[in-house]
Rosetta silent file (secondary structure, phi, psi, omega in degrees, C-alpha in Angstrom):
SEQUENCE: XXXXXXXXXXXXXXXXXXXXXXXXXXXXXXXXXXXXXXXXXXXXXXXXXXXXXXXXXXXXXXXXXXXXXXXXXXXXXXXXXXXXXXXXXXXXXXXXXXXXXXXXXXXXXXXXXXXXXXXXXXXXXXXXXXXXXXXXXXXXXXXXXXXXXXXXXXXXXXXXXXXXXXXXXXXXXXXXXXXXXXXXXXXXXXXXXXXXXXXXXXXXXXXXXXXXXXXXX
SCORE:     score description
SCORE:     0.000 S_00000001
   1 L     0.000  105.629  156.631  -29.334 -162.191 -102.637 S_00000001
   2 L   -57.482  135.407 -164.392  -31.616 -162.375 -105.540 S_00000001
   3 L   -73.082  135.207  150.319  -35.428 -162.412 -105.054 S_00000001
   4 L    14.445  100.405 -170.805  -37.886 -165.018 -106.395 S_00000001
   5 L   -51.113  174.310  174.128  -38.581 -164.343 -109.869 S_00000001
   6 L  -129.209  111.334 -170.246  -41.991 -162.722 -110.303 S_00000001
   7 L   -78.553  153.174  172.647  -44.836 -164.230 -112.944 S_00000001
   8 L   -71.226 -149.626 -168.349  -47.346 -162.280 -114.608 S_00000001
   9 L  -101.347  -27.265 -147.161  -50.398 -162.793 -114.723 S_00000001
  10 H   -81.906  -40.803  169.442  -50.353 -163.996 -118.499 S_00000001
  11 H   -64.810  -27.464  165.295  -47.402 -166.821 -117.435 S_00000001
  12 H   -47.887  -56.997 -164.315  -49.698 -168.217 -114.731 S_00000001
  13 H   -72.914  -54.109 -161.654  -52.743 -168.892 -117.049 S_00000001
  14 H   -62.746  -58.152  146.853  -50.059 -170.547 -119.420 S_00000001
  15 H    -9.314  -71.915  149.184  -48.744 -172.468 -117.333 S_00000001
  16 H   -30.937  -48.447  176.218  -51.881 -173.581 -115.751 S_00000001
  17 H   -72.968  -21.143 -178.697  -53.738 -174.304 -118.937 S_00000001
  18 H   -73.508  -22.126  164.139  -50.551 -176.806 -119.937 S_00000001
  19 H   -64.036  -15.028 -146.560  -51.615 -178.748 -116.493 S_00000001
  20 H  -122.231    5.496  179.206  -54.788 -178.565 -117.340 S_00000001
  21 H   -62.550  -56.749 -162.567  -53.784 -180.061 -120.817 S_00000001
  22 H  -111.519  -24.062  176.026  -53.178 -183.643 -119.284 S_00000001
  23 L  -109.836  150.628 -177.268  -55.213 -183.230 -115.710 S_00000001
  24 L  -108.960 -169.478 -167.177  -58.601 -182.224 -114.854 S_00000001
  25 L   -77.745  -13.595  164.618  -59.797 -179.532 -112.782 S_00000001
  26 L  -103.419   17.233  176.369  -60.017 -181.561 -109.768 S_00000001
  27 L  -113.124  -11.792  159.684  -56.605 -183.263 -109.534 S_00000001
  28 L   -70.077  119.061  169.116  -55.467 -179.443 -110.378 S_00000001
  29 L  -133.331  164.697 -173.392  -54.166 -177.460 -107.798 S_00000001
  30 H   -67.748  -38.568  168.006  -52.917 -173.980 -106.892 S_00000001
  31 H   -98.576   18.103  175.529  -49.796 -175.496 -105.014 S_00000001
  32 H   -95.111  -69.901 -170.552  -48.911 -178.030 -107.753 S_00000001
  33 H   -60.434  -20.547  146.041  -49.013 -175.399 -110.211 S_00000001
  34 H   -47.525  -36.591 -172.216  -46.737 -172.902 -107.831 S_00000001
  35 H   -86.303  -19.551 -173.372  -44.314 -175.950 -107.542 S_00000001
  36 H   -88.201  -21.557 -149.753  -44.454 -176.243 -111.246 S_00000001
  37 H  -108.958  -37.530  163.338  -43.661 -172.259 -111.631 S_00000001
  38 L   100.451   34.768 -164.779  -41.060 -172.798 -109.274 S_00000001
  39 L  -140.183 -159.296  172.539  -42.968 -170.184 -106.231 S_00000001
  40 L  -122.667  167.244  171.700  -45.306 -170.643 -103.396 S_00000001
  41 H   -50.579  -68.978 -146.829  -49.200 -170.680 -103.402 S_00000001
  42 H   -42.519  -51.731 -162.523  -49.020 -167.315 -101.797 S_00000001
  43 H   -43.739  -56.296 -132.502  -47.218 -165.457 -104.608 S_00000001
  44 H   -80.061   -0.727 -168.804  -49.914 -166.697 -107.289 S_00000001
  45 H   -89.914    7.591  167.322  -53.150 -165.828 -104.640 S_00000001
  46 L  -105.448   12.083  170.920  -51.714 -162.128 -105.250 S_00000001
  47 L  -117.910   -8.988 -169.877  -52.871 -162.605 -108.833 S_00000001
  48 L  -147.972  146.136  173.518  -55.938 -164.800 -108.117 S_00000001
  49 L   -71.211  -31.137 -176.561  -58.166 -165.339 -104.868 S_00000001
  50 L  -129.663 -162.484 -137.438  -58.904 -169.169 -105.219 S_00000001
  51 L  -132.976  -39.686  142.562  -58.602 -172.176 -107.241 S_00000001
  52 L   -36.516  -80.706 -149.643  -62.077 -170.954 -108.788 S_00000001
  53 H   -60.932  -43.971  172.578  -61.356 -167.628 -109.875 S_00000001
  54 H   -50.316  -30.420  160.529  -58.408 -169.101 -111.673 S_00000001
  55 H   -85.041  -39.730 -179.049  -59.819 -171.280 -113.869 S_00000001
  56 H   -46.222  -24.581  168.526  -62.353 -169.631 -114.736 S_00000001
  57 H   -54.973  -55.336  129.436  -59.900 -167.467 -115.735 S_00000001
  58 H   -17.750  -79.217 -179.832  -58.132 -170.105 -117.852 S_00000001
  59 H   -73.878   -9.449 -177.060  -60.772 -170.999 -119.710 S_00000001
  60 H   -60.846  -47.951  154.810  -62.033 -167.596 -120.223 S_00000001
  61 H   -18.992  -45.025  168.709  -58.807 -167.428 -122.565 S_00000001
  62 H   -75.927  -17.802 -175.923  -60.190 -170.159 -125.022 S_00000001
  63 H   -74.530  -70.994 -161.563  -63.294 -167.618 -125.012 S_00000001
  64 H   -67.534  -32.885  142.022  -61.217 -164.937 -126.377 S_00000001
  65 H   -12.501  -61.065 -145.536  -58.883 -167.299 -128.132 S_00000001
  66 H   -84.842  -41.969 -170.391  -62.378 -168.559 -130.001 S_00000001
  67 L  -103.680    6.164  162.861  -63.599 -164.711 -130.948 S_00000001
  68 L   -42.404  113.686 -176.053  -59.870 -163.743 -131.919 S_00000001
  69 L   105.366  -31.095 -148.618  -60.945 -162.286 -135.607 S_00000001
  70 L   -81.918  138.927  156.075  -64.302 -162.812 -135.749 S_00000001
  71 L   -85.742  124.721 -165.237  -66.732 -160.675 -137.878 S_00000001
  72 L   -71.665  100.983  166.337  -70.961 -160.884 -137.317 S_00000001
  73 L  -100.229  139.104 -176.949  -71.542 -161.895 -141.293 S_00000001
  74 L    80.765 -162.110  169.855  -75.389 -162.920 -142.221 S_00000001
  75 L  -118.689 -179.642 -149.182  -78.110 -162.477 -140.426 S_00000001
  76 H   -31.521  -49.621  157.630  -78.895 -163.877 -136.984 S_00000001
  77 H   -24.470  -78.117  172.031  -78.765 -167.303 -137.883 S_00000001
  78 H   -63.435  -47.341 -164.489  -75.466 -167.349 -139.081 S_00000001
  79 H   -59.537  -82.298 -172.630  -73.935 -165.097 -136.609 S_00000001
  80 H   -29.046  -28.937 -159.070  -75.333 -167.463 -133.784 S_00000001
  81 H   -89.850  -86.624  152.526  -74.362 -170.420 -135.919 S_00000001
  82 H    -1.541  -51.361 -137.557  -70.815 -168.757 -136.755 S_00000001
  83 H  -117.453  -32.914  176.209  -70.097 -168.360 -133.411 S_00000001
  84 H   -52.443  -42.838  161.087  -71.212 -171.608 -131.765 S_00000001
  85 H   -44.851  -63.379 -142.366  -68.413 -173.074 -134.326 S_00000001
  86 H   -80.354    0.555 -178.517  -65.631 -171.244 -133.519 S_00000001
  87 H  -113.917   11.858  152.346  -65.769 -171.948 -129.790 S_00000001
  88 H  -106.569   36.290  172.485  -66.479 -175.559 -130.592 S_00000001
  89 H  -107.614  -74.823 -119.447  -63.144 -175.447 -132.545 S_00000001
  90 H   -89.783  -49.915  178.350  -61.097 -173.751 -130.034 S_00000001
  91 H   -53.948  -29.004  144.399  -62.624 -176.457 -126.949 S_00000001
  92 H    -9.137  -62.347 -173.891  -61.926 -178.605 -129.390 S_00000001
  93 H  -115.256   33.950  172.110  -58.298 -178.490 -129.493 S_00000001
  94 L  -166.478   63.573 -126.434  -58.506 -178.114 -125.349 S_00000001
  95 L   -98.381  -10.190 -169.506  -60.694 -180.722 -124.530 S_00000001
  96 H   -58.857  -48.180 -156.981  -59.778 -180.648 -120.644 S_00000001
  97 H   -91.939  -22.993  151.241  -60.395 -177.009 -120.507 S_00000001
  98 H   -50.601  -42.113  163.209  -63.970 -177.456 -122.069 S_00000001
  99 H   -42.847  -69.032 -170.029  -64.734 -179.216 -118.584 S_00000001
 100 H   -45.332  -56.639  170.559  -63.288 -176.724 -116.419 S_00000001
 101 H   -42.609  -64.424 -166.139  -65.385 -173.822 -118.633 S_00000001
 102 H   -62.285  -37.967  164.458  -68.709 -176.194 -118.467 S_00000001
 103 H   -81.721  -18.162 -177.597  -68.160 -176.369 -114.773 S_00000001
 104 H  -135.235    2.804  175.720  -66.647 -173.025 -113.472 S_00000001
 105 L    70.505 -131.928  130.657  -67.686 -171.189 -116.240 S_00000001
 106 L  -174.575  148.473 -169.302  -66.181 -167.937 -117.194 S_00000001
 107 L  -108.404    1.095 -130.603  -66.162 -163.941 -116.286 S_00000001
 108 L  -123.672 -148.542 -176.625  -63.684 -162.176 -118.375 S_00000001
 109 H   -88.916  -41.650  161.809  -63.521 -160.474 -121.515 S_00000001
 110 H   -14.258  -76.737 -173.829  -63.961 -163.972 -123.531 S_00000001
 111 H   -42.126  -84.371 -135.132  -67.228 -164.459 -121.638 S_00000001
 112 H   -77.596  -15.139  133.798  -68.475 -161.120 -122.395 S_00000001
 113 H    -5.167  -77.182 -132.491  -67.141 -161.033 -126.092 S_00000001
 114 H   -98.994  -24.515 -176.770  -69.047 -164.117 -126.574 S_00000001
 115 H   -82.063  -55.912 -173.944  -72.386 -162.600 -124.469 S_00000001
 116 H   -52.778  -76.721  173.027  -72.141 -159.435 -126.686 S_00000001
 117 H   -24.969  -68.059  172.690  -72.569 -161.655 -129.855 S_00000001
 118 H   -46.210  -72.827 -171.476  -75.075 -164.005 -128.839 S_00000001
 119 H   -53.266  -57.739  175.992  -77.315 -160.728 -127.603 S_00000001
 120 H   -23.738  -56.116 -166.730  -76.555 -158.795 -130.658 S_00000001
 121 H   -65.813  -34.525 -172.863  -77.461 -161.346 -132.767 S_00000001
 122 H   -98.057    4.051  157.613  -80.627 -162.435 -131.092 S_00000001
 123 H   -63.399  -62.592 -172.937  -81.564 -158.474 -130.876 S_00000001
 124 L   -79.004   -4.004 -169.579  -81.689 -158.531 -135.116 S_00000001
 125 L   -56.748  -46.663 -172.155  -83.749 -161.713 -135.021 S_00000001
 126 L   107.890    7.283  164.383  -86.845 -159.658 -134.211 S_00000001
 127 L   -72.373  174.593  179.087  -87.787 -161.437 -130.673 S_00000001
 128 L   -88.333  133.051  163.096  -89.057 -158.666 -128.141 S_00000001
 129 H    -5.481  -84.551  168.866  -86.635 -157.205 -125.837 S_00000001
 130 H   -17.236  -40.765 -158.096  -88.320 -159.158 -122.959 S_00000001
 131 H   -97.196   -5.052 -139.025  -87.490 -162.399 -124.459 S_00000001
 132 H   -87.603  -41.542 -161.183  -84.131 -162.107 -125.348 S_00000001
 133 H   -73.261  -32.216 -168.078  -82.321 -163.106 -121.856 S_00000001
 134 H   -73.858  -77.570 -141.774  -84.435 -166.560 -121.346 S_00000001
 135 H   -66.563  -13.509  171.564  -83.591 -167.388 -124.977 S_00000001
 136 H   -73.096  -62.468 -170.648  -79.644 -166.561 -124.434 S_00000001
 137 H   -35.709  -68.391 -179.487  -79.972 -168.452 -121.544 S_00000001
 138 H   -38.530  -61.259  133.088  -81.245 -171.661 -123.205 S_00000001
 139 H    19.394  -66.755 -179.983  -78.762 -171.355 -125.590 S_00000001
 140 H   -89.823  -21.884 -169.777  -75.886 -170.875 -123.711 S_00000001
 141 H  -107.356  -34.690  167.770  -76.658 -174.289 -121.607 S_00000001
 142 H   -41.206  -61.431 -169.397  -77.487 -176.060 -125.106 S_00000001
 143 H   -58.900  -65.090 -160.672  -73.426 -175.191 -126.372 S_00000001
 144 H   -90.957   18.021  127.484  -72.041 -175.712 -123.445 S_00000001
 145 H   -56.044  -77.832  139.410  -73.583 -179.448 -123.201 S_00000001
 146 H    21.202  -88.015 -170.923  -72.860 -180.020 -126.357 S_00000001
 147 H   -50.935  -49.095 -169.310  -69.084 -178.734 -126.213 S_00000001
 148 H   -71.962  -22.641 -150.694  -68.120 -180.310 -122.961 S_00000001
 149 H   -79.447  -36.090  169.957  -70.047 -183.516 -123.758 S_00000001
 150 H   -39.858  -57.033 -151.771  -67.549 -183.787 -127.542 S_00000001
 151 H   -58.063  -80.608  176.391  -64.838 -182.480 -125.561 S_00000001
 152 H   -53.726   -0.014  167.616  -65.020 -185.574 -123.267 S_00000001
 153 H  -108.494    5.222  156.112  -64.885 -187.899 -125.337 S_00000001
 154 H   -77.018  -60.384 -172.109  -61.666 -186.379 -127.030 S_00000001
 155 L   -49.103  -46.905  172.668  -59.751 -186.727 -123.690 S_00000001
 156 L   -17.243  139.720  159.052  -60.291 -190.525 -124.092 S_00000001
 157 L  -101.867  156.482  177.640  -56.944 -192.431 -125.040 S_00000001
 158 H   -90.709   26.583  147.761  -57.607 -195.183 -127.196 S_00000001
 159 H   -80.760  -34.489 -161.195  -57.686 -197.757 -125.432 S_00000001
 160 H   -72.245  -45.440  172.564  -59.755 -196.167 -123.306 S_00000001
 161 H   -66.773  -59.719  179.412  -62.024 -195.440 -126.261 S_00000001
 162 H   -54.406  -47.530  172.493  -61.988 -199.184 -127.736 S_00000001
 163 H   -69.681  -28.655  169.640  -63.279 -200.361 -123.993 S_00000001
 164 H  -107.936   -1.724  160.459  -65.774 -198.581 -124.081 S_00000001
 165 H   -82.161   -7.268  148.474  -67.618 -199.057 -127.788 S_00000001
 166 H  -115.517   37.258  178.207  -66.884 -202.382 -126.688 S_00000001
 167 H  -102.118  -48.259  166.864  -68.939 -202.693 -123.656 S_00000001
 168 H   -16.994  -77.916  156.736  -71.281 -200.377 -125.757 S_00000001
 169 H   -56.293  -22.757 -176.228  -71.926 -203.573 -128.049 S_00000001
 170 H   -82.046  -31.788 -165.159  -72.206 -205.792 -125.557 S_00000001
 171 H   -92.195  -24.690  153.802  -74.515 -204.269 -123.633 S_00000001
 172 H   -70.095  -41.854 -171.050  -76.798 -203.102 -126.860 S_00000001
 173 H   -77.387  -19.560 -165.616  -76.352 -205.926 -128.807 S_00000001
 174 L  -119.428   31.403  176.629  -76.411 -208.639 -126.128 S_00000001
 175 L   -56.211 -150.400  156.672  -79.518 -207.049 -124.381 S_00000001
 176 L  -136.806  123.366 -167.900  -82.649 -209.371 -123.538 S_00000001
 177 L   -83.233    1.341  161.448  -85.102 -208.836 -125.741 S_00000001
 178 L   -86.546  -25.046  179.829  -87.987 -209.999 -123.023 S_00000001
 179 L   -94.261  -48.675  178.608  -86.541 -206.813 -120.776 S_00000001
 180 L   -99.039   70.549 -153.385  -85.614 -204.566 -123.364 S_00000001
 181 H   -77.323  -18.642 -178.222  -87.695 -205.067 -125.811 S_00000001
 182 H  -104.075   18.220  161.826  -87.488 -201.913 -127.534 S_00000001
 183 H   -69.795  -57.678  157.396  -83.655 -201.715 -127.306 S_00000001
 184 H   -23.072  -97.071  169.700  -83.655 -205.002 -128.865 S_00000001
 185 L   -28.817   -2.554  101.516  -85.119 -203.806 -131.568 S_00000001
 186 L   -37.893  -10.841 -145.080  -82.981 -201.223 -132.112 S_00000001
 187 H   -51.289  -65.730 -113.835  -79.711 -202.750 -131.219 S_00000001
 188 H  -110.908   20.870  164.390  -78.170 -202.713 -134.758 S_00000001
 189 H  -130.691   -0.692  161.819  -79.278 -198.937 -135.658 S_00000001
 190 L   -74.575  118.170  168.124  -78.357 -197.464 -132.136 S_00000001
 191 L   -57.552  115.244  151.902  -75.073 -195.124 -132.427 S_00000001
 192 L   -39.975  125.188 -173.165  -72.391 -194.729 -129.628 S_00000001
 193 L   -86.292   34.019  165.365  -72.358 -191.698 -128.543 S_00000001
 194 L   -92.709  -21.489 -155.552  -69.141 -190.756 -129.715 S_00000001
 195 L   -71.356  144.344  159.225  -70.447 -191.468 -133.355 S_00000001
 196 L    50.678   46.170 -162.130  -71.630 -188.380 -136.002 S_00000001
 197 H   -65.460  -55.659  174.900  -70.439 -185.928 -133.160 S_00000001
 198 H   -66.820  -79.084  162.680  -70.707 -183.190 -135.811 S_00000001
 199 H    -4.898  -82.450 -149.467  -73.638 -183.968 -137.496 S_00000001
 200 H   -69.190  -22.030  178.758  -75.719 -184.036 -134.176 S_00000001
 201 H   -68.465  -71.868 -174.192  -74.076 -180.814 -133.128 S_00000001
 202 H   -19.814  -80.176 -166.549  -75.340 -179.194 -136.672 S_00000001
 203 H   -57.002  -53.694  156.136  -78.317 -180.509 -136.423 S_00000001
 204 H   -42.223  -32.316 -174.494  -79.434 -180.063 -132.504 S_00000001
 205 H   -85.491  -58.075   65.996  -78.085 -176.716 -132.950 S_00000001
 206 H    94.977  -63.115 -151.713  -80.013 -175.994 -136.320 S_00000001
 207 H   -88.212   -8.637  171.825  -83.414 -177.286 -134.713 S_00000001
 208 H   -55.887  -59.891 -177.706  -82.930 -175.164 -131.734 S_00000001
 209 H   -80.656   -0.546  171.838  -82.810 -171.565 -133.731 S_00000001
 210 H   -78.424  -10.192 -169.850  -85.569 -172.980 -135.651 S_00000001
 211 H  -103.968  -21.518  162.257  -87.952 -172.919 -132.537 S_00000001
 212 H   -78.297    4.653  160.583  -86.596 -169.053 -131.436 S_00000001
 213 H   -84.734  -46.749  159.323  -87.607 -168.362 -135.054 S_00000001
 214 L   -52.691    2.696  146.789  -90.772 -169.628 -134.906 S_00000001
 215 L   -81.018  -37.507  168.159  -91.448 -167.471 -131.867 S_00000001
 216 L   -62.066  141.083 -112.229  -90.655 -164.570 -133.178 S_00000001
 217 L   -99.123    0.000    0.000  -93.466 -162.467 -133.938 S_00000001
């Protein structure tokens, strides 16, 4: 009698990230994807312990996906700059799997790829040793706000989109200008916050490394 086929490790994560394509990480599960694979939970908990470790795992992939190529070119600026792009390209075109990252994070070689850079980079700046890990920190929670919050607003379908810029006008435009008075007054130059997505990344990121350069000594 032939046995059960047996998946790697590398057919799991694909598999998994195409559920995780159309579904989010909490309507994902470890025996949906085993049913989709055609196995049991048990086989795939001999490649991963939980439902955790696996995505993170998943998304770690878009990390390494994201630094597939890359070269540090310029100086700190640019590297940091450089690098913030390419993984808000690659979440980009996996906007699901930017949640699942922004929420579960990631451990792998992606992550530490992407850690390695980020230190390097902020190492040639000319901060002090001391300073380096708070400002990677900061950093690191800036992008991946940023990234998830674009990201979610990708997943939208468009209706889904359309309903909400227009309860967006209604509720800027058709405010009360005795309660809100300084909405009012605003109404017809506030943006949706789907609007100038790039721009605000550029710029947010931009005004960020300008304040660890002004700290440096």
């Amino acid at each position: 009698m032939t046995g059960r086929r047996r998946w790697s490790t590398e057919e799991i994560l694909d598999t998994a990230a195409e559920l995780l394509r159309t579904d989010d990480a909490e309507s994902f599960s470890v025996r949906r994807l085993a049913a989709t694979l055609g196995t049991d939970s048990s086989s795939l908990y001999r490649h991963f312990r939980n439902k955790t470790e696996l995505l993170r795992a998943v998304a770690d992939r878009i990390l390494v996906a994201a630094m597939d190529g890359y070269r540090p070119e310029g100086d700190w600026r640019q590297r940091i700059t450089a690098t913030a792009l390419r993984l808000r390209e690659a979440f980009g075109r996996h906007p699901q799997l930017a949640a699942v990252w922004g929420r579960y994070g990631s451990g792998g070689t992606g992550s530490r790829l992407v850690m390695e850079e980020a230190l390097q980079a902020l190492r040639t700046s000319g901060l002090p040793d001391e300073e380096i890990p708070s400002r990677y920190h900061r950093l690191v929670i800036l992008l991946s706000a940023l990234i998830v919050s674009e990201a979610g607003i990708g997943t939208l379908t468009p209706d889904e989109y359309e309903q909400g810029m227009e309860q967006f006008r209604v509720a800027v435009l058709g405010a009360d200008p005795d309660r809100f008075p300084a909405l009012a007054h605003f109404a017809r130059e506030i943006r949706p916050l789907g609007a100038d997505r790039r721009a605000a990344f550029d710029e947010i990121l931009a005004a960020h490394l300008a304040q660890i350069e002004a700290a440096i000594p």
